[in-house]
C-alpha positions in Angstrom: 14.0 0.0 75.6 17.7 1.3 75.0 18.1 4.8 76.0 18.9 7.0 72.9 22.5 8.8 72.5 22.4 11.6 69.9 24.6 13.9 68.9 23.6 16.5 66.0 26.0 19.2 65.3 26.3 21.5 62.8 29.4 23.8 61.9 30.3 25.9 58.6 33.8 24.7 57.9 36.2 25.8 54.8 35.7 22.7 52.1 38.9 21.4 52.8 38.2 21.4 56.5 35.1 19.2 55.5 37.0 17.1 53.3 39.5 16.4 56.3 36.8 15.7 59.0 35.3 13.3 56.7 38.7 11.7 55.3 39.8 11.5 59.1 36.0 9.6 59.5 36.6 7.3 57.1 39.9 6.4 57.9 38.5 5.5 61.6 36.0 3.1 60.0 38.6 1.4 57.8 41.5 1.2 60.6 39.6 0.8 63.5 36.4 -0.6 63.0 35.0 1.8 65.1 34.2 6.3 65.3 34.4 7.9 68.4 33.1 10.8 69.5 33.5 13.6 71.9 31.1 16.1 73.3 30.3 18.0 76.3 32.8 16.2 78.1 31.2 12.8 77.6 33.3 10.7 74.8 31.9 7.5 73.0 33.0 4.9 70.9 30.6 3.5 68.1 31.8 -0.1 66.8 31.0 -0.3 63.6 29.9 -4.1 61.6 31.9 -5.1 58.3 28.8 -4.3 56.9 26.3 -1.0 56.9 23.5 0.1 54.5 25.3 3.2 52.7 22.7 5.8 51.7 23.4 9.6 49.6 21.4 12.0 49.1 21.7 14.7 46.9 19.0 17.6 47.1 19.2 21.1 44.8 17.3 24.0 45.4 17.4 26.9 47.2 19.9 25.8 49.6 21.9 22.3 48.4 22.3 19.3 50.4 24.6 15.8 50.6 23.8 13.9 52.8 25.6 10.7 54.0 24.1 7.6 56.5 25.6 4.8 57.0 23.2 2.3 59.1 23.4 -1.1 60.7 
């Protein structure tokens, strides 16, 4: 079995701020073909296929949610 790299962060940004970290994500996919990412000191690069599985999620409630996943 491959050994599981996760990151899961969470941080309350200004909207715009959001907008650019996800602008800035998306711009990596298209260009590059691949994210990378840095934590802790340890940095990896995710190369991503032509295609993914594109999946949002909207929830309303109490608190309110979107949610984006792309999958391969």
């Amino acid at each position: 079995m491959d050994e599981l790299f996760e990151i899961d962060q969470t941080q309350r940004l200004r909207r715009e701020e959001a907008a650019a970290r996800l602008r800035a994500l998306a711009d990596a996919l298209e260009r590059h073909n691949s994210v990378t990412f840095e934590r802790g000191g340890h940095r990896i690069t995710v190369d991503v296929p032509a295609e993914v599985e594109l999946k949002v999620e909207v929830e309303i409630g109490d608190t309110n949610e979107l949610e984006i996943e792309l999958t391969w």
